[in-house]
C-alpha positions as CSV (number, residue, x, y, z in Angstrom):
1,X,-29.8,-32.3,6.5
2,X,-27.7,-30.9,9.8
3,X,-26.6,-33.8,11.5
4,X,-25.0,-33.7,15.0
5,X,-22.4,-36.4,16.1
6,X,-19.9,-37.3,18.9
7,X,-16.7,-39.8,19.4
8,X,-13.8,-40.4,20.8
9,X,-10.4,-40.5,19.0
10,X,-8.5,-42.5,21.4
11,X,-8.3,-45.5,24.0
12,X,-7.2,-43.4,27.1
13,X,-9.0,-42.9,30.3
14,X,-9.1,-39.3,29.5
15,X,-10.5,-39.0,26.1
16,X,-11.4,-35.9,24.4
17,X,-15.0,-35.9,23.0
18,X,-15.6,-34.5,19.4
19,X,-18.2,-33.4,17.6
20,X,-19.1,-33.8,14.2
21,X,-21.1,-31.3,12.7
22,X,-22.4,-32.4,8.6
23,X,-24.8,-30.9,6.1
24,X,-24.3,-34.3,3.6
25,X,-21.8,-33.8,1.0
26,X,-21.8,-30.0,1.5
27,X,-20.1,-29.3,5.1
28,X,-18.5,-31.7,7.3
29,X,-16.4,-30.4,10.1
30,X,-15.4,-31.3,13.6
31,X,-13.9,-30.0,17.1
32,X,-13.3,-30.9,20.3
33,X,-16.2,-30.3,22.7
34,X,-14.5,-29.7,25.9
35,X,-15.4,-33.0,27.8
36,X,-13.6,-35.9,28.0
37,X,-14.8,-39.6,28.6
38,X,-13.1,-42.7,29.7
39,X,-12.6,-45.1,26.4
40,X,-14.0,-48.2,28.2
41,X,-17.3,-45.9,28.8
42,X,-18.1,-44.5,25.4
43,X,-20.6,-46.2,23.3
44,X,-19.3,-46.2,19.5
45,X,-22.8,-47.7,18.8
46,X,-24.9,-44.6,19.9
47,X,-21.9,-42.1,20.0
48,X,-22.4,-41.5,23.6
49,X,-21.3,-42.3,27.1
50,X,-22.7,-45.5,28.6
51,X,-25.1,-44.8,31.3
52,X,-24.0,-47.2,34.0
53,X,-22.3,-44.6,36.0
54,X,-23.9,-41.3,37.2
55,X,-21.0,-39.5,35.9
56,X,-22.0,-40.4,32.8
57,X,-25.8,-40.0,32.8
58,X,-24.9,-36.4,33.7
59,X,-22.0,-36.4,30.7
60,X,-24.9,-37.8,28.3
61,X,-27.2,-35.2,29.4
62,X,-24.7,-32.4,28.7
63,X,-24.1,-33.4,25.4
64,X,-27.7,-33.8,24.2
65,X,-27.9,-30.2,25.1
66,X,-25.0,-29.2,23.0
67,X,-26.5,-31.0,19.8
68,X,-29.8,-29.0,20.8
69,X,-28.0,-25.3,20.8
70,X,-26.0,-26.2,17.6
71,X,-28.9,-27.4,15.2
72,X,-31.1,-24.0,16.7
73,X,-28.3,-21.9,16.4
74,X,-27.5,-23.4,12.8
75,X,-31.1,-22.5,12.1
76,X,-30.7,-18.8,12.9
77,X,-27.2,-18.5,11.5
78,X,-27.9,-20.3,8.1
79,X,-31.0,-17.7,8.0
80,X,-28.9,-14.8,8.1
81,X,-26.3,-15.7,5.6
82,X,-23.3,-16.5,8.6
83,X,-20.6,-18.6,7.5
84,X,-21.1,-22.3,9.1
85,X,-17.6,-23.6,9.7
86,X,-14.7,-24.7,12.0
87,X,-14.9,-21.1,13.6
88,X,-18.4,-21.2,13.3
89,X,-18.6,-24.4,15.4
90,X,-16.0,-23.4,18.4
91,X,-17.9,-19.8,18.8
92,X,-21.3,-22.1,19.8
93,X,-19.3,-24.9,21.8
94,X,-17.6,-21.9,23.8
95,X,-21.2,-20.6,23.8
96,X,-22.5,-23.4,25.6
97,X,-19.8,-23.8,27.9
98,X,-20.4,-19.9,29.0
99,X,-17.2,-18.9,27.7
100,X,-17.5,-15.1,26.7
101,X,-18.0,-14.0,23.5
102,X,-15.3,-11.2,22.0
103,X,-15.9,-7.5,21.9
104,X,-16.9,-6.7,18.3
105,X,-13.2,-4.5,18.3
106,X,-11.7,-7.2,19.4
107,X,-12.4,-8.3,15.4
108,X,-9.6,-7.3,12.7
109,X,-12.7,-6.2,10.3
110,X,-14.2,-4.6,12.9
111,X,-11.4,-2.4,14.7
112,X,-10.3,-1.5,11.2
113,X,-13.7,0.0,10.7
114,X,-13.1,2.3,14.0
115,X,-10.0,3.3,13.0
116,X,-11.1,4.4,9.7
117,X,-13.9,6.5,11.4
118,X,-11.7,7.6,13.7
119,X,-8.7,8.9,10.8
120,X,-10.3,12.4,10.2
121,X,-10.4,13.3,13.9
122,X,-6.6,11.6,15.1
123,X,-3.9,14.2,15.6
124,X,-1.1,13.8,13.3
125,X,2.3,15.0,13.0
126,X,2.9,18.5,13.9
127,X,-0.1,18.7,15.8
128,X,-2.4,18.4,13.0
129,X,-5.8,17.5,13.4
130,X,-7.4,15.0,11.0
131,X,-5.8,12.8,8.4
132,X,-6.3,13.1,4.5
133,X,-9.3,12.1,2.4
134,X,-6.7,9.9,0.9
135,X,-5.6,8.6,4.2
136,X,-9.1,7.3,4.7
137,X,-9.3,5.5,1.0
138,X,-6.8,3.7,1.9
139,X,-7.6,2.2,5.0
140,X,-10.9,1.7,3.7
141,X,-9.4,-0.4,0.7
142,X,-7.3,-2.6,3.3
143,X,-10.5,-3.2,5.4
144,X,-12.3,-4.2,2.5
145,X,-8.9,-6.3,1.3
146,X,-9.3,-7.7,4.9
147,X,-12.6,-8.9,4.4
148,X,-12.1,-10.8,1.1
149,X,-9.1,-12.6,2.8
150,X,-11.6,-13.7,5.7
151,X,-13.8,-14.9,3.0
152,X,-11.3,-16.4,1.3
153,X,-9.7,-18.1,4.5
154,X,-13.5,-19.0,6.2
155,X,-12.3,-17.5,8.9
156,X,-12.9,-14.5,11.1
157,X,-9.7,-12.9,12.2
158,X,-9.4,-11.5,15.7
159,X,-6.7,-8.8,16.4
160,X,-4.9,-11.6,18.3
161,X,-4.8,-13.7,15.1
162,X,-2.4,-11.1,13.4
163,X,1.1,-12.4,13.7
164,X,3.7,-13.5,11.1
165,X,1.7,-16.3,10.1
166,X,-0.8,-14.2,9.1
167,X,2.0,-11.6,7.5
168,X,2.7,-14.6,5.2
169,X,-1.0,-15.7,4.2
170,X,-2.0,-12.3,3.3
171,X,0.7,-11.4,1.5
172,X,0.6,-15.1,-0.4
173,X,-3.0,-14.4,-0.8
174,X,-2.9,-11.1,-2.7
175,X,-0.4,-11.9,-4.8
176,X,-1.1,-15.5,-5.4
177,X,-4.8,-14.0,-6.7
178,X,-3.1,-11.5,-8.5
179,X,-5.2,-8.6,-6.3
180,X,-2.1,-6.4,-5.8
181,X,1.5,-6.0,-6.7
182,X,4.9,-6.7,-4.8
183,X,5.2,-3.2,-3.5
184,X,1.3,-2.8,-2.7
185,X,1.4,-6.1,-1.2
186,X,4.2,-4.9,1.0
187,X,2.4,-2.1,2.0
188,X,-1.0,-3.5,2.3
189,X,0.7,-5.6,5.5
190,X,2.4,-2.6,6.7
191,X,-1.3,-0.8,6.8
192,X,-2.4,-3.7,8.8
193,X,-0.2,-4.0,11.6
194,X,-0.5,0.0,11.7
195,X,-4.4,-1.0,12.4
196,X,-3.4,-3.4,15.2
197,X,-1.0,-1.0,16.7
198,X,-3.5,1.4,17.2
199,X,-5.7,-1.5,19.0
200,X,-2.6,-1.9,21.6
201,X,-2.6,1.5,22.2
202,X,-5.9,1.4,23.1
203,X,-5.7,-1.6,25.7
204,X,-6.5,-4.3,23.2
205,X,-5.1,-7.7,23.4
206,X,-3.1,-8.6,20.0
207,X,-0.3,-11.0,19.3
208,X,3.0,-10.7,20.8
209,X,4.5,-11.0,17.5
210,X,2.5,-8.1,16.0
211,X,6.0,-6.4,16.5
212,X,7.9,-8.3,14.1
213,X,5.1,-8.6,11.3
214,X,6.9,-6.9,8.7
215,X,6.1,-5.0,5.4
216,X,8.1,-4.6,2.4
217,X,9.0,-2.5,-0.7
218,X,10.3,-3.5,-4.3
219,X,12.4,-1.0,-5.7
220,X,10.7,-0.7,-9.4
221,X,13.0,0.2,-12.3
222,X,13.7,3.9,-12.5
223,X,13.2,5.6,-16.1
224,X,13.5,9.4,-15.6
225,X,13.4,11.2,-18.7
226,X,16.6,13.0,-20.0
227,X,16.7,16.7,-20.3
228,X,17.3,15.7,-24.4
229,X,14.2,13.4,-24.1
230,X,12.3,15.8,-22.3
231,X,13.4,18.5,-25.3
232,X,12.3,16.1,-27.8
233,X,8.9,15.5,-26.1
234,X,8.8,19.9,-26.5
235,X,9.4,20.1,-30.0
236,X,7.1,17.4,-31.1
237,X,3.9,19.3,-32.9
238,X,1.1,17.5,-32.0
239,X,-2.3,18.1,-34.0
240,X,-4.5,17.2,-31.3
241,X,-5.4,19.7,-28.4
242,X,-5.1,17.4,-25.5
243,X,-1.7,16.3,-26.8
244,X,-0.9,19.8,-26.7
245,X,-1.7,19.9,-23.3
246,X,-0.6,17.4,-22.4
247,X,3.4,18.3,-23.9
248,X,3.1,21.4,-21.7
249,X,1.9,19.8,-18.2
250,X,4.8,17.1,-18.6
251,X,7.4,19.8,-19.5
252,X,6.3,21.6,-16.7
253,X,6.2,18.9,-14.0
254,X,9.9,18.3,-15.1
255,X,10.5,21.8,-13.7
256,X,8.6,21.9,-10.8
257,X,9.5,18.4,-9.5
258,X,5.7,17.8,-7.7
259,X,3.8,15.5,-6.9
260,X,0.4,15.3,-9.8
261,X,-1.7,15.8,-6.6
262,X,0.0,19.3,-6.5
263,X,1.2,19.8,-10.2
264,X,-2.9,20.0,-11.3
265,X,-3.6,22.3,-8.9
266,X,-1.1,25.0,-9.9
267,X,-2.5,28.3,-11.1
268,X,-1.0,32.2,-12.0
269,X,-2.4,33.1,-8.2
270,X,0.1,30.9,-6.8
271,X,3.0,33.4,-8.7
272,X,4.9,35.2,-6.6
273,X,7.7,37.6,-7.2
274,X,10.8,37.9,-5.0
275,X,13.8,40.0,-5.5
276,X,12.4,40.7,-8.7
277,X,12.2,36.7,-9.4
278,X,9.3,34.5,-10.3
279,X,8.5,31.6,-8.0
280,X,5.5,28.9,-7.9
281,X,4.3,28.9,-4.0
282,X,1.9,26.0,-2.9
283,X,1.7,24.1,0.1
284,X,2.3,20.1,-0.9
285,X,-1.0,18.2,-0.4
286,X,0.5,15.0,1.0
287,X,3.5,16.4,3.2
288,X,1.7,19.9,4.2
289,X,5.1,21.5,3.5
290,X,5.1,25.0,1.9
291,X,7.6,24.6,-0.9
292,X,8.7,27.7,-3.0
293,X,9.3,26.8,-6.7
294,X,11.8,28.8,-8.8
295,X,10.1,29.8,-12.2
296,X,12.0,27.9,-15.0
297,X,12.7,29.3,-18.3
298,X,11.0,26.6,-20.2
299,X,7.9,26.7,-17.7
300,X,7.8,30.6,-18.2
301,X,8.2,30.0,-22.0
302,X,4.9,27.9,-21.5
303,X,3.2,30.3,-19.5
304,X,3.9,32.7,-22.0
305,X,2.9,31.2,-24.9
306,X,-0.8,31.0,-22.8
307,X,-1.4,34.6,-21.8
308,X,0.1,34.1,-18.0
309,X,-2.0,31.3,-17.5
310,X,-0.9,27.3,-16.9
311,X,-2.5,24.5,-19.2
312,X,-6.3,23.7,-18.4
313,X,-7.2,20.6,-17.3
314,X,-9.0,17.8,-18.6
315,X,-11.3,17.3,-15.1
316,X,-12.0,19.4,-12.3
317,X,-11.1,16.2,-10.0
318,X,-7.7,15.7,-9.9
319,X,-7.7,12.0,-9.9
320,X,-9.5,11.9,-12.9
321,X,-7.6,14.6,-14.7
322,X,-4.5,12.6,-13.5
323,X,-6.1,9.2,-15.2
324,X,-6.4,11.3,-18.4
325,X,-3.0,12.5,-18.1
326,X,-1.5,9.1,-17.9
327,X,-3.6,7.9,-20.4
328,X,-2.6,10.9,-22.7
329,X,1.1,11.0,-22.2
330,X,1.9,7.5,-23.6
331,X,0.7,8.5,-26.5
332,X,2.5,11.7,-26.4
333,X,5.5,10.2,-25.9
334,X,4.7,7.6,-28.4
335,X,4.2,10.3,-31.1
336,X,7.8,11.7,-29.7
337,X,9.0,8.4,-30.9
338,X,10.6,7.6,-27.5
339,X,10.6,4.0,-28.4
340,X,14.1,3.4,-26.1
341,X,13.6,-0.4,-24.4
342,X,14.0,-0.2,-21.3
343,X,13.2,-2.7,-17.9
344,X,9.6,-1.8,-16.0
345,X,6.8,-3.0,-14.7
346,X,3.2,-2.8,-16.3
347,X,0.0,-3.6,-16.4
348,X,-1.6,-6.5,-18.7
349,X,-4.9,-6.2,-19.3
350,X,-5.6,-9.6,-20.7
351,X,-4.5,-11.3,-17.1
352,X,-5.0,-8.2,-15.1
353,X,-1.4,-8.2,-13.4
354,X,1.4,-5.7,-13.5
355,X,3.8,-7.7,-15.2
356,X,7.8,-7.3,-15.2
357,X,9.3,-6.7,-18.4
358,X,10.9,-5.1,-21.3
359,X,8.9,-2.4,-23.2
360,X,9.3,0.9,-25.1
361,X,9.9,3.9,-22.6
362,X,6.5,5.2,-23.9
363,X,4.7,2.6,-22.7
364,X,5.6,2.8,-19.1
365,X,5.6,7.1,-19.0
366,X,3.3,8.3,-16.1
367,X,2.7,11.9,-14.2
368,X,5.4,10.2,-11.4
369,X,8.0,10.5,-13.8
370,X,7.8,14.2,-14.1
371,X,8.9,14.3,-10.5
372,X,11.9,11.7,-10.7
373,X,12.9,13.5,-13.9
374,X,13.3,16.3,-12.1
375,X,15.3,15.1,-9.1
376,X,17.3,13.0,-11.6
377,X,18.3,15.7,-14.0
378,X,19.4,18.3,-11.5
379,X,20.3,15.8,-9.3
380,X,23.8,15.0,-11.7
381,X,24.8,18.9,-11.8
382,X,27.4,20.2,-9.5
383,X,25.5,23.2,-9.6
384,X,22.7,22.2,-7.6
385,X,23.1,20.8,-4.1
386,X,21.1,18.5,-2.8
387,X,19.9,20.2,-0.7
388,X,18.4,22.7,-2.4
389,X,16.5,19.9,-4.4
390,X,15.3,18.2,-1.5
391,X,13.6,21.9,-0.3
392,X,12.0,21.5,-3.6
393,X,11.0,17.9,-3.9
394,X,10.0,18.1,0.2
395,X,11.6,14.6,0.9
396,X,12.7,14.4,4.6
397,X,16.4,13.4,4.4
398,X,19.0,12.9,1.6
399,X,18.9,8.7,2.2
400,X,15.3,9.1,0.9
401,X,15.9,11.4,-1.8
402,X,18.6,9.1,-3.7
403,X,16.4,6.5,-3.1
404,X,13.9,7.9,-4.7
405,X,15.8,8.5,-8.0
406,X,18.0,5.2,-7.6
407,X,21.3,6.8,-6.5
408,X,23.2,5.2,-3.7
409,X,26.5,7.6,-1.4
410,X,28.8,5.8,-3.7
411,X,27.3,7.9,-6.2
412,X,27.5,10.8,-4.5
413,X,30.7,11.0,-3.4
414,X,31.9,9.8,-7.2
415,X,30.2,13.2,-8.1
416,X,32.5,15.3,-5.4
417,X,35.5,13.6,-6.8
418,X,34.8,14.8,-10.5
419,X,34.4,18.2,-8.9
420,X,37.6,18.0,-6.9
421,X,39.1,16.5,-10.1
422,X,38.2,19.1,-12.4
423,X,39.3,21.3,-9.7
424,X,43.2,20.0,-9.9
425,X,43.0,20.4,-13.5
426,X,42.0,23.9,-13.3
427,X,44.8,24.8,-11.2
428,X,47.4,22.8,-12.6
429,X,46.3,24.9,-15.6
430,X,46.7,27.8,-13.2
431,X,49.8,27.2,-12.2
432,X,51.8,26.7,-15.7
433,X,50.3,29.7,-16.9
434,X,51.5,32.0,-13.7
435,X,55.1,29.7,-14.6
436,X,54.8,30.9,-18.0
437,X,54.0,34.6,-16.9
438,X,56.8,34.2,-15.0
439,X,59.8,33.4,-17.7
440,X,58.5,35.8,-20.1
């Protein structure tokens, strides 16, 4: 049964009222009410003021109206499936005092619904209009992340509530629960306080730590595939079709250095012929760029070997054919006997975590690695610049781009001195030969 009560906590003649709000065993929970009582005049008998002064006939009065609104509006909320607590019981105090209820935006839950409705109509870089399908999923997933936190917390979090302390929960929360990773933690945060952002923009209060709520990324172990690995993966007969397939969309995506968003939609219309060379043109899904992809000899020996045409796919959707892929090129690589232990992270299904470890290369494979292969392998010859690479792999700046395969400037300028090395040798060689040229 809802029971309302009040009392005092203290002995001063400016003592904050409370009330308790219980449901038995089920809920008990209290606040402060807003009104204060001298101690000598507070009744611990009937939980109210002594009437002997006017002041607190008046007091008395107010209070019995409070208990009123809360056990009707308990009736209506508990009706409607609203969460009764702490929260719960300030929202009707300041709603009895005449204190004004938030905007629904002024809501984390419910500005990260606008923004989401808002995504496919924003401008975006370059004067864009609209952001990705993707874009949308994943707001929509942190929204809906949002929501189980609130559940989880019994609380409903205003845009104001978002500040490090907040950073800290959340994150603590979805890994804690195992819902996310490290990295997707990281980002998950870094998605919210985009969210809140966009509220500031638009004239809404929010915290003024919002600024220094911070998102995170943990570098996972790199295992790009050798050009020797990737040779061995080639000349494995497979009996099964999809295998098949399989082999030749993972030798080509070590060629073509995309993304599996753009390496499943590649087809023979997107051949082009320059200068009387063969290049792969297609417009990268994520980044927009317009990359033009030099034909390799191993991905025209493919290509060849199916009439002109590139591997067919295993779905029309490319997120699906991309889960097949996946799925397929462990075992693939498997088969390949690429059984190498090396460091990575993956996914236990028993306690549905990604888990750090030690596994067999083939067990960790994935359509990503196609891309980091390529970056990798080319990457560590002198006869490929950088740059070059990057206008094929479409990352923004060469910081990102040996980030991405794990390289650091150290590495970089190592590789110029072996050049510069080799160099010397070569015309020291040079030299003794003219010398010997010379005596004879």
């Amino acid at each position: 049964m809802a029971r309302v009560q009040y009392f005092i906590q203290s002995q001063s003649p400016n003592a904050p009222i409370y009330v308790r709000f219980s449901l038995g065993r089920a809920l008990d929970i209290k606040r402060k009410t807003g009104f204060i009582c001298d101690a000598k005049n507070w009744s611990s008998k009937t939980g109210l003021p002594k009437t002997g002064e006017a002041n607190n006939k008046n007091l008395k009065t107010t209070l019995q109206k409070l208990e009123v609104l809360i056990l009707e509006e308990y009736n209506n909320d508990f009706s409607k499936g609203v969460i009764i607590n702490g929260d719960w019981l300030i929202s009707k105090i300041d709603l009895f005092n005449g204190r004004i209820e938030p905007d629904d935006k002024e809501y984390l839950v419910n500005y990260g619904n606008h923004y989401v409705e808002q995504l496919p109509y924003a401008s975006i870089s370059k004067g864009l209009k609209g952001n990705s399908i993707d874009s949308v999923k994943k707001y929509t997933t942190i929204v809906n992340k949002i929501i189980q936190f609130q559940n989880f917390k019994k609380k409903k979090f205003l845009l104001k509530d978002v500040n490090i302390e907040f950073g800290r929960e959340f994150i603590k929360y979805l890994l804690d629960k195992g819902i996310t990773n490290e990295n997707t933690a990281g980002r998950y945060i870094k998605f919210v306080k985009t969210i809140v952002l966009d509220a500031r923009r638009n004239g809404y209060e929010v915290n003024s730590q919002i600024d220094s709520v911070k998102g995170f990324t943990v570098a996972p172990p790199k295992n790009p595939f050798s050009i020797e690995e990737i040779n061995k993966i080639k000349s494995t007969n497979f009996v099964e079709e999809k295998y098949q397939i399989t082999r030749d969309w993972f030798v080509i995506g070590c060629y073509v250095g995309q993304r599996a968003s753009d390496l499943f939609r590649m087809n023979k219309n997107m051949i082009e012929v320059f200068e009387s060379m063969r290049f792969i043109t297609i417009t990268q899904k994520k980044t927009k760029k317009t990359v033009q992809i030099p034909i390799h000899r191993e991905v025209e020996n493919i290509l060849n070997e199916r009439n002109g045409e590139f591997p067919p796919l295993f779905s029309n959707n490319i997120e699906t054919n991309t889960t097949l892929f996946n799925r397929y090129i462990k075992k693939v690589c498997e088969l390949a006997e690429l059984n190498e232990i090396v460091e990575g992270n993956l996914f236990d299904k028993k306690t549905k975590k990604t888990e750090k470890g030690k596994f067999n290369k083939w067990q960790l494979v994935s359509s990503h690695d196609c891309r980091r292969s390529f970056a990798t392998n080319f990457y560590s010859k002198r006869e490929f610049p950088t740059p070059l690479l990057m206008n094929i792999t479409a990352h923004s700046s060469e910081k990102q781009f040996l980030e991405y395969i794990g390289k650091k400037p150290l590495d970089y300028s190592l590789q110029l001195a072996e050049i510069w090395k080799e160099q010397a040798i070569q015309e020291e060689k040079n030299i003794k030969l003219t010398v010997l040229k010379t005596a004879n």
